[in-house]
DSSP file (Angstrom, degrees, kcal/mol; ACC not computed):
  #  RESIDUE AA STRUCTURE BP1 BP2  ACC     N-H-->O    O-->H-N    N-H-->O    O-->H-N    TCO  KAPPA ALPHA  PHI   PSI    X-CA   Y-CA   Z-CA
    1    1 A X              0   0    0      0, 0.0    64,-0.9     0, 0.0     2,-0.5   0.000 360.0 360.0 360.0 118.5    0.0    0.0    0.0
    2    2 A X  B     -a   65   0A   0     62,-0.2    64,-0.2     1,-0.1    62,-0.1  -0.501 360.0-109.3 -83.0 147.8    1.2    3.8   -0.6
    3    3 A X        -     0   0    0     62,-1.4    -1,-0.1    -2,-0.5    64,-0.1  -0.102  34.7 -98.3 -63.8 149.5    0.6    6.2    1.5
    4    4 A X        -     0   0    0      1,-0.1    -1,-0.1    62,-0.0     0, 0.0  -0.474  27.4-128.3 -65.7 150.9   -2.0    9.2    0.6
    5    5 A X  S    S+     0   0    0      2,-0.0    -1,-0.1    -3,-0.0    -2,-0.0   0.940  73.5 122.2 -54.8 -57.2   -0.2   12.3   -0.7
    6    6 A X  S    S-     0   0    0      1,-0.1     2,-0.2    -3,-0.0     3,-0.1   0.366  73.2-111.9 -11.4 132.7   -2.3   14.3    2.1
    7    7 A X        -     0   0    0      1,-0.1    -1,-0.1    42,-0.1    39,-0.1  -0.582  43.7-117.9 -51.1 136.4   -0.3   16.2    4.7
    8    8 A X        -     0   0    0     37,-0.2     2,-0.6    34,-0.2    -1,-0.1  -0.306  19.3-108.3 -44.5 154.2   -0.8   14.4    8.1
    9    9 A X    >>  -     0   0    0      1,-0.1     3,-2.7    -2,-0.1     4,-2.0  -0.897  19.2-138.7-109.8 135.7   -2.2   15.6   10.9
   10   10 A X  H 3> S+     0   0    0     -2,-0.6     4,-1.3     1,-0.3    -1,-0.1   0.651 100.0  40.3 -52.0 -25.2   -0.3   16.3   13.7
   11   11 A X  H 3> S+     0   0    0      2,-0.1     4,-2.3     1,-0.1    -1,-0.3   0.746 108.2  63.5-109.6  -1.2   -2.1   15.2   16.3
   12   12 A X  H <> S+     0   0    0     -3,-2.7     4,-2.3     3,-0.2     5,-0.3   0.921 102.9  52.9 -51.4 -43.3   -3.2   12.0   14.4
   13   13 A X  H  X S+     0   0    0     -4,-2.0     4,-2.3     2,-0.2    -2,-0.1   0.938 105.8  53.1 -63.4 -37.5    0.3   11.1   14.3
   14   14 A X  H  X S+     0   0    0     -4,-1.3     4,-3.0    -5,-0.3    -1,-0.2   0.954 113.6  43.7 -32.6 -61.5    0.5   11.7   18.2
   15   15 A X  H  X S+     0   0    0     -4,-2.3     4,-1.4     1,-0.2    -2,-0.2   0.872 110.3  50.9 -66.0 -28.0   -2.4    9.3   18.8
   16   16 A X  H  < S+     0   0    0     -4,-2.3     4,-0.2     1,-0.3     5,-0.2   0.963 117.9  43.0 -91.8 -43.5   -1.4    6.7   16.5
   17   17 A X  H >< S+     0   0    0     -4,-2.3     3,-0.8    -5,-0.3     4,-0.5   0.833 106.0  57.0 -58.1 -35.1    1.9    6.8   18.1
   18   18 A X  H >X S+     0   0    0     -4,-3.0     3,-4.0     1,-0.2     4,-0.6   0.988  98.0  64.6 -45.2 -64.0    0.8    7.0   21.5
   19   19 A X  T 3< S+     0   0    0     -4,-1.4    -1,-0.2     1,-0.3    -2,-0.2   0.284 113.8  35.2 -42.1   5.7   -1.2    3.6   20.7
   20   20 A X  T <> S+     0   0    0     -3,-0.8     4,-2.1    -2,-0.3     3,-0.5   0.282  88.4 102.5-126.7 -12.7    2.3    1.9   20.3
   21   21 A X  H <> S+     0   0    0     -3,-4.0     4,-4.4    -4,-0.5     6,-0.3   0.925  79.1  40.5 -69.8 -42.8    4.1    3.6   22.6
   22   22 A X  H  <>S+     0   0    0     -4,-0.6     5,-2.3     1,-0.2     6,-1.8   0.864 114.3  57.2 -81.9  -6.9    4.4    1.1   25.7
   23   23 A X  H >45S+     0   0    0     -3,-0.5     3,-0.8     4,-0.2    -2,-0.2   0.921 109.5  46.1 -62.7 -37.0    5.1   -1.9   23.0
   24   24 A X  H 3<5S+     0   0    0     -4,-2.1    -2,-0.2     1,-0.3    -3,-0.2   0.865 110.9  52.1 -84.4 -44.2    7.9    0.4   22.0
   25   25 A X  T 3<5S-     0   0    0     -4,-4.4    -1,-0.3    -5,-0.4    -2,-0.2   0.459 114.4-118.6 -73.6  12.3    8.9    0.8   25.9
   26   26 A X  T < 5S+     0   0    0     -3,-0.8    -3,-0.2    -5,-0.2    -2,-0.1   0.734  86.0 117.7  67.2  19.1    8.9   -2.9   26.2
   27   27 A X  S   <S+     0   0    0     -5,-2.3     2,-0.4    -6,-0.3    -4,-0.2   0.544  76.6  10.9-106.0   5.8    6.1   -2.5   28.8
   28   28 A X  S    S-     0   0    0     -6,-1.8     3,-0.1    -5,-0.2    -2,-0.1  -0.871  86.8 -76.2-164.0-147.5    3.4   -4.4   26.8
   29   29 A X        -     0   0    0     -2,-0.4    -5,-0.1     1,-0.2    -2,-0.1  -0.580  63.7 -65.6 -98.8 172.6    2.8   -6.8   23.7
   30   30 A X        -     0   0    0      1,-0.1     2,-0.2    -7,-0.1    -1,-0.2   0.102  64.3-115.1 -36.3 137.8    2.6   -5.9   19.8
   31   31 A X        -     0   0    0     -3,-0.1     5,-0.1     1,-0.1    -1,-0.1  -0.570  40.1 -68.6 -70.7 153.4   -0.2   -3.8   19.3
   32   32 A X     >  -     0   0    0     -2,-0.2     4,-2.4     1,-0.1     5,-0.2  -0.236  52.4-115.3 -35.6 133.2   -3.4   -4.6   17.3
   33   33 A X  H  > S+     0   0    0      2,-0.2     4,-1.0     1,-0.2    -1,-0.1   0.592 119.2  49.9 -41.5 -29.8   -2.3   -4.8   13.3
   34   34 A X  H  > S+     0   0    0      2,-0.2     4,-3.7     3,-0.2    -1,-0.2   0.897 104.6  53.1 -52.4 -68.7   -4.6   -1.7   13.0
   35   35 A X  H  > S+     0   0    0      1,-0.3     4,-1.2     2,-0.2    -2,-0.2   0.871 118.2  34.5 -49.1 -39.8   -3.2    0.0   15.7
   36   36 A X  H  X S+     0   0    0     -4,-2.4     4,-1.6     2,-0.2    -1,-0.3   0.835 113.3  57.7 -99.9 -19.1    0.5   -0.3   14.3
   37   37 A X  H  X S+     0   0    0     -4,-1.0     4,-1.5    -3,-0.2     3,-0.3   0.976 111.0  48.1 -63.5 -57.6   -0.4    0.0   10.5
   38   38 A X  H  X S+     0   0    0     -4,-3.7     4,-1.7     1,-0.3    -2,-0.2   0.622 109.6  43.1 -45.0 -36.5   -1.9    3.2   11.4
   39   39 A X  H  X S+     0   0    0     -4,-1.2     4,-1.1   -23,-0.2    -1,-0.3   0.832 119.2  54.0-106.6 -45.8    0.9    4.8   13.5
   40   40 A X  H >X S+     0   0    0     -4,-1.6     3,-3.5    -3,-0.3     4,-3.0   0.963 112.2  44.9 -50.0 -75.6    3.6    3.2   10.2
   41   41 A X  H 3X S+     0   0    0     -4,-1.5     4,-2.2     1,-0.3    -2,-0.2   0.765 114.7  41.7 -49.6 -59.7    1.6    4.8    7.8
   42   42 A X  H 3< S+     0   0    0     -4,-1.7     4,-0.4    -5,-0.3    -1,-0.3   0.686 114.0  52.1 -63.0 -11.1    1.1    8.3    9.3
   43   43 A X  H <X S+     0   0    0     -3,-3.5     4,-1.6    -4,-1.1    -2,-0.2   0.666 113.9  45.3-103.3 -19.6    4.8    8.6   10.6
   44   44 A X  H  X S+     0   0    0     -4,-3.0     4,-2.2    -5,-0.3    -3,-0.2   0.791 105.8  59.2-102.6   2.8    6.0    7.7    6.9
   45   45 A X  H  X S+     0   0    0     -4,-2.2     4,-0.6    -5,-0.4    -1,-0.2   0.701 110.3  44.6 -75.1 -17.7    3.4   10.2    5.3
   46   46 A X  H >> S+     0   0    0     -4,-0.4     3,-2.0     2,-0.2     4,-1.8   0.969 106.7  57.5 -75.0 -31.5    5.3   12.9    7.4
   47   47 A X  H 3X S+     0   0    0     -4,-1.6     4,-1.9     1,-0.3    -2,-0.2   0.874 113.0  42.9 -59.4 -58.2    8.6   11.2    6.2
   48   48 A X  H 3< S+     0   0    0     -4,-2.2    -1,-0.3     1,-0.2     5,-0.3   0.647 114.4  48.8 -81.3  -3.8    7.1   12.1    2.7
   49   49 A X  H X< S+     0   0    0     -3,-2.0     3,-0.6    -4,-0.6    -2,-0.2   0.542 114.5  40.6 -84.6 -33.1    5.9   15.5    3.7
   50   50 A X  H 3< S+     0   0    0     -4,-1.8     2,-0.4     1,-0.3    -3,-0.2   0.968 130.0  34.7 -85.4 -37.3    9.3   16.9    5.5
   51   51 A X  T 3< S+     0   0    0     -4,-1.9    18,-1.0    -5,-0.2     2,-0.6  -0.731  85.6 177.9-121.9  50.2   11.5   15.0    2.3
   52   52 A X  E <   +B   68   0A   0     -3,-0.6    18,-0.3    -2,-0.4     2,-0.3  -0.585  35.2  75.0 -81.8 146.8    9.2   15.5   -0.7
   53   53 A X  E    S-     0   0A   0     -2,-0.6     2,-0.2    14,-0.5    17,-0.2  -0.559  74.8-110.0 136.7 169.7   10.4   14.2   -3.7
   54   54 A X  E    S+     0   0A   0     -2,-0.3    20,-1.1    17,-0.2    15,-0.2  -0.665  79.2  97.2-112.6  51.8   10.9   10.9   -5.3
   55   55 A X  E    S+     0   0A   0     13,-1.7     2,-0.3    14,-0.9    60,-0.2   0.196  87.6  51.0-138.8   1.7   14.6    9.8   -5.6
   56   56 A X  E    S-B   68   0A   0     12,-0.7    12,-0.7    -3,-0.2     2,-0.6  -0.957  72.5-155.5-141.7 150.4   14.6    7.5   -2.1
   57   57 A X  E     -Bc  67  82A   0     24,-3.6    26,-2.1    -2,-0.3     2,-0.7  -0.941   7.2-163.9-131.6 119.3   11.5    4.7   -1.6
   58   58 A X  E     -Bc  66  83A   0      8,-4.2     8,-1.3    -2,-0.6     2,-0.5  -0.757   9.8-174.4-109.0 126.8   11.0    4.0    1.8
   59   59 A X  E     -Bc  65  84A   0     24,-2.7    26,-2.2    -2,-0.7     2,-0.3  -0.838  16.8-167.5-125.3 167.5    9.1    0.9    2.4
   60   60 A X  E >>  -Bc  64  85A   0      4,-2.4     4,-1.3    -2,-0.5     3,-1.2  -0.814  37.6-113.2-131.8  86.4    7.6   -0.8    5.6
   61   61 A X  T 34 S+     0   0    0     24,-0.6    26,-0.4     1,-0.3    -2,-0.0  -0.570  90.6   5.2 -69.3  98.1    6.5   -4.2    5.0
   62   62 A X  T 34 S+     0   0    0     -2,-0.5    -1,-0.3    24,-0.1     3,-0.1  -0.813 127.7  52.5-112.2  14.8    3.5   -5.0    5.2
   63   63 A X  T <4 S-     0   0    0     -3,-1.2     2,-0.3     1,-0.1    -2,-0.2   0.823 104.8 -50.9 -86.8 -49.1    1.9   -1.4    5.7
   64   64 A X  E  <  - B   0  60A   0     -4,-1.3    -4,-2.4   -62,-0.1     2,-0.4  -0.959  32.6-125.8 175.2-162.8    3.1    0.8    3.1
   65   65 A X  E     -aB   2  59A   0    -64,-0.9   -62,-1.4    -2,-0.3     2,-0.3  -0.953  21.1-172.6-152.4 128.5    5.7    2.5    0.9
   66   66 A X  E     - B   0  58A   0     -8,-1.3    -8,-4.2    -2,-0.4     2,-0.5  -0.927  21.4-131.5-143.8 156.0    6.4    6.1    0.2
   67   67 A X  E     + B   0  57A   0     -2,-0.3   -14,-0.5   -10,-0.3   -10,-0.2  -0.937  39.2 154.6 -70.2  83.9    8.6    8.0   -2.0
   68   68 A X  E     + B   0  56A   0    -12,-0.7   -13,-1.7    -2,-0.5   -12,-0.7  -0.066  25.4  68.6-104.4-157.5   10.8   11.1   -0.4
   69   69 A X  S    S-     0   0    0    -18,-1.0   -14,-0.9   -15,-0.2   -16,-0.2   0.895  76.0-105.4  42.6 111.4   14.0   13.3   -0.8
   70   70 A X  S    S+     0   0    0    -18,-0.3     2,-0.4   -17,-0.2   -17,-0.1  -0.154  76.7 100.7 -58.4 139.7   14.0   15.8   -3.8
   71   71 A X  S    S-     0   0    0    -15,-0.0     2,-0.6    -2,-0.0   -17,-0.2  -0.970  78.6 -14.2 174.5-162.9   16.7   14.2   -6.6
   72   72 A X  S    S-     0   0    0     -2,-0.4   -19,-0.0   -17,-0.1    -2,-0.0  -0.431  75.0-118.6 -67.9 111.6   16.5   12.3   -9.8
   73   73 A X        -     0   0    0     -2,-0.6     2,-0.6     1,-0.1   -18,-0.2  -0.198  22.5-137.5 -52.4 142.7   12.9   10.9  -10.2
   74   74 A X        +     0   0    0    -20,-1.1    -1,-0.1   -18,-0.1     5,-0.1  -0.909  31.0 161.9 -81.0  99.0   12.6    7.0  -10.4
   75   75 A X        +     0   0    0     -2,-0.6     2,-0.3     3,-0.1    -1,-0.1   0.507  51.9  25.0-126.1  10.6   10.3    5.4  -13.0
   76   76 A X  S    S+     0   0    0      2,-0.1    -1,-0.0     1,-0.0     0, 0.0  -0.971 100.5   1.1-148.2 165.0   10.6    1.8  -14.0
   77   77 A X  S    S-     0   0    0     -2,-0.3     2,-0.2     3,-0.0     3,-0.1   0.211 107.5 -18.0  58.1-175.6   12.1   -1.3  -12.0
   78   78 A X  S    S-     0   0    0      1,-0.1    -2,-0.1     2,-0.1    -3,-0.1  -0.473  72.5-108.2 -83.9 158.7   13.3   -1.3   -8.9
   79   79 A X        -     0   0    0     -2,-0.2     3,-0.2     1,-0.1    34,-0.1   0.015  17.0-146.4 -54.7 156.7   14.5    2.0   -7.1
   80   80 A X  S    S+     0   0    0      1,-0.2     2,-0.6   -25,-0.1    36,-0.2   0.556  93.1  54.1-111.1 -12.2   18.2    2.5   -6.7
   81   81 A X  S    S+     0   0    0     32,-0.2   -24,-3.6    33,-0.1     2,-0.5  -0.771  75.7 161.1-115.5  95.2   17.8    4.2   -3.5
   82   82 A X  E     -c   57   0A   0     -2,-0.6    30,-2.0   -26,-0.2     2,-0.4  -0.794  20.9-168.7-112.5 155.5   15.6    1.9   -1.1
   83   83 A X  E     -cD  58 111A   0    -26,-2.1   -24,-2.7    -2,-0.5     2,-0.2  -0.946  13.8-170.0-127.3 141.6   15.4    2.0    2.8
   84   84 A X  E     +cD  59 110A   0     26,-0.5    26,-1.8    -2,-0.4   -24,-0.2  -0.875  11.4 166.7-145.0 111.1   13.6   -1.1    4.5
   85   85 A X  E     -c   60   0A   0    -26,-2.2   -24,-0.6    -2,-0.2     2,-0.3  -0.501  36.7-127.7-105.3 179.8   12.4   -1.6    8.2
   86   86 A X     >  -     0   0    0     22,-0.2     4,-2.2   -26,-0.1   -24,-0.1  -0.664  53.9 -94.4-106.8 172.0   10.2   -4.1    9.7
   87   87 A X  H  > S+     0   0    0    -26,-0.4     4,-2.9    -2,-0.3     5,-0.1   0.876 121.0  55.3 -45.3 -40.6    7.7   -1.8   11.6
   88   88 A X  H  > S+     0   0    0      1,-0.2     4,-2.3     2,-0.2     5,-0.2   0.946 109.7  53.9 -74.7 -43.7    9.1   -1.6   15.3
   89   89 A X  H  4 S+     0   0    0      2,-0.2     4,-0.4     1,-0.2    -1,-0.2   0.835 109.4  46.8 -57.4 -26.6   12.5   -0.3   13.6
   90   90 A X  H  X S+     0   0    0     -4,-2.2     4,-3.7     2,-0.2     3,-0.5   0.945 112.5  44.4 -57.4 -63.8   10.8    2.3   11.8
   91   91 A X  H  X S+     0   0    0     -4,-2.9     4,-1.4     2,-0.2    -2,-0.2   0.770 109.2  60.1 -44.3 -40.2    8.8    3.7   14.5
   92   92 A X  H  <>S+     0   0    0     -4,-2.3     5,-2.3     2,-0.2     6,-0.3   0.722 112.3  36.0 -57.8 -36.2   11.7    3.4   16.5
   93   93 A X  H >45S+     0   0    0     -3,-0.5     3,-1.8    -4,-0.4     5,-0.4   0.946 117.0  56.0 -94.4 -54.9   13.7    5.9   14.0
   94   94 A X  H 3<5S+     0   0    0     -4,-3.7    31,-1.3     1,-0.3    30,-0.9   0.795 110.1  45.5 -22.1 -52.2   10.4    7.9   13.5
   95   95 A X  T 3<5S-     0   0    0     -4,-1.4    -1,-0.3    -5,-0.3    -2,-0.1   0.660 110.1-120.6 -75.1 -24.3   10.1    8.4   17.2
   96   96 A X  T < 5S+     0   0    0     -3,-1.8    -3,-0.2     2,-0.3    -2,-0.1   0.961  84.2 116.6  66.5  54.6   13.6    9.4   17.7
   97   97 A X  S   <S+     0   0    0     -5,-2.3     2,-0.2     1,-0.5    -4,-0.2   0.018  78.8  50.7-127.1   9.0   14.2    6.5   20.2
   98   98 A X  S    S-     0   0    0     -5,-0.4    -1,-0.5    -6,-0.3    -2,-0.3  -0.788  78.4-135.8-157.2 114.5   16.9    5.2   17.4
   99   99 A X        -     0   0    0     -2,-0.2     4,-0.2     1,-0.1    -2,-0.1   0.326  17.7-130.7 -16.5 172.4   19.6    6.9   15.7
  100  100 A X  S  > S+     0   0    0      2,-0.1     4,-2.5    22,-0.1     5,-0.3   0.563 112.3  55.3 -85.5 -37.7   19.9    6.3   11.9
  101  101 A X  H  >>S+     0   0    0      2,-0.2     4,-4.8     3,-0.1     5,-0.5   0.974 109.0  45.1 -48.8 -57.4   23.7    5.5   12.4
  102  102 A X  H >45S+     0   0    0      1,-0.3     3,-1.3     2,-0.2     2,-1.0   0.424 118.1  49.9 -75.5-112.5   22.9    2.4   15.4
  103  103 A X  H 34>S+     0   0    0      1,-0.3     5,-4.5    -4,-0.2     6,-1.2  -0.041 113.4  41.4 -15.7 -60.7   20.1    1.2   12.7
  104  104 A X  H ><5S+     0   0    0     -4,-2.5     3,-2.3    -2,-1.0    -1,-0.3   0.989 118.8  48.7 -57.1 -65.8   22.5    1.3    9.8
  105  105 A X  T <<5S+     0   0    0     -4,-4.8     2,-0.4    -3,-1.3    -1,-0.2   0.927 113.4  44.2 -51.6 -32.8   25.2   -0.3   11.9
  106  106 A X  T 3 <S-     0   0    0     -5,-0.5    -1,-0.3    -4,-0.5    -3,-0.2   0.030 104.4-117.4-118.1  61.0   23.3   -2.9   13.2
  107  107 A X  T < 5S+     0   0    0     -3,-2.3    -3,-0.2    -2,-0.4    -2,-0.2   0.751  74.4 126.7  31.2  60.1   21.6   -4.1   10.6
  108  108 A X  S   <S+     0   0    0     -5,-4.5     2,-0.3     1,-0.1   -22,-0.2   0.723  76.3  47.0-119.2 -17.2   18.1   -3.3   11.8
  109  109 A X  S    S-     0   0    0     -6,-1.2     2,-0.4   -24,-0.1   -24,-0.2  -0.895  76.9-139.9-117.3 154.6   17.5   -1.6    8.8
  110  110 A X  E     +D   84   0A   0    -26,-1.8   -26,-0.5    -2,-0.3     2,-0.3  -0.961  28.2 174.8-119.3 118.6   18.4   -2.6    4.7
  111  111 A X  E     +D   83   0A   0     -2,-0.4     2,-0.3   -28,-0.2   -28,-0.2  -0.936   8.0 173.9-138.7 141.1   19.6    0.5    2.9
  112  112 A X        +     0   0    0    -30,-2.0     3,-0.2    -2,-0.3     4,-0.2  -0.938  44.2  51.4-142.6 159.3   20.7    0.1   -0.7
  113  113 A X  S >  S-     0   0    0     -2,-0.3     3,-0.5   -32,-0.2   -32,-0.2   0.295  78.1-105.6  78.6 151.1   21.7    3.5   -2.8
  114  114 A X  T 3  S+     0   0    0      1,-0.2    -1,-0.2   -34,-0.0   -33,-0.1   0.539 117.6  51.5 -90.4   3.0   23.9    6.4   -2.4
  115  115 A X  T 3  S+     0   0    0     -3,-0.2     2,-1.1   -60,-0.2    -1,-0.2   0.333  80.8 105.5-120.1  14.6   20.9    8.8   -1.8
  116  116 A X    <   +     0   0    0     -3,-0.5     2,-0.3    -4,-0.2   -34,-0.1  -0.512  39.4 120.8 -85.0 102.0   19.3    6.5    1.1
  117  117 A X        +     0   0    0     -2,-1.1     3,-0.3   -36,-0.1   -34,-0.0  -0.734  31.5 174.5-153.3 100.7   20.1    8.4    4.0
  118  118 A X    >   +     0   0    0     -2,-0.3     3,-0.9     1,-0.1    -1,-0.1   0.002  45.7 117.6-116.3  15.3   17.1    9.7    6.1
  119  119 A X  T 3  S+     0   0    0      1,-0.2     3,-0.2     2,-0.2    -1,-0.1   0.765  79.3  32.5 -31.6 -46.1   19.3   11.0    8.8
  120  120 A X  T 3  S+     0   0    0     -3,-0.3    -1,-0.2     1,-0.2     3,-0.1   0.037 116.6  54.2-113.7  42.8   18.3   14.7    8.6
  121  121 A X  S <  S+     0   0    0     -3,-0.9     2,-0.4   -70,-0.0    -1,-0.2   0.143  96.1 108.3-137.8   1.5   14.9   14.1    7.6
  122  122 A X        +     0   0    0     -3,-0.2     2,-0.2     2,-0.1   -28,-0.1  -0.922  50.1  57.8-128.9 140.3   14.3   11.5   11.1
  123  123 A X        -     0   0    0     -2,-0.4   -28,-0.2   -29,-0.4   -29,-0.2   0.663  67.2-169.1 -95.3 160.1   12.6   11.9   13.9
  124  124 A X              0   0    0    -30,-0.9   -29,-0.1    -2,-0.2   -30,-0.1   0.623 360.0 360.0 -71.9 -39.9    9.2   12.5   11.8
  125  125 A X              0   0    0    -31,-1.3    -1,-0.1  -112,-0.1   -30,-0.1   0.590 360.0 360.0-101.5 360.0    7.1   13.7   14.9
């Protein structure tokens, strides 16, 4: 799924994040698949709102996809600049509870192109 173009709103993004937030402090279990699609989806529609353009594809498997960071448009095949989390690592960089460096460095994230870099573009909120 890709995310709507739409600006978030900022305090949707709050709640949705709130509604993850003690799975993220390790004080309770995954959240409902709702609950965490929701809070992925809004944190990487700011992603695409603070970094628009289409030269990096950031995807979050199985929730959604987006296209950021102004550069050379991408239009067939696969992207040459991809970023890939599982959710909790995303949120985790979204949230600013995770560097981009310890991500990169410890594999938590799969980052392939020279213009995949979402360092000054994270935390989202």
């Amino acid at each position: 799924m890709v995310a709507s173009r739409r600006a978030p709103d900022p305090g949707e993004v709050r709640d949705a994040l709130a509604a993850v937030t003690a799975w993220l402090d390790g004080q309770a279990g995954k959240p409902a698949r709702a609950e965490l699609a929701t809070a992925v989806r809004l944190t990487l529609r700011a992603l695409q709102h603070r970094a628009p353009g289409s030269s990096v594809e950031v995807r979050v498997p199985p929730f959604a996809a987006v296209q950021c960071i102004a550069g050379p448009q991408h239009t067939r095949g696969n992207p040459p600049n991809v970023v890939e989390a599982d959710p909790r690592t995303w949120l985790e960089l979204a949230c600013g509870r995770m560097r981009w460096a310890e991500a990169v460095d410890g594999g938590r994230i799969s980052v392939s192109g020279t213009r995949a870099d979402l360092s000054d573009w994270l935390p989202v909120d």
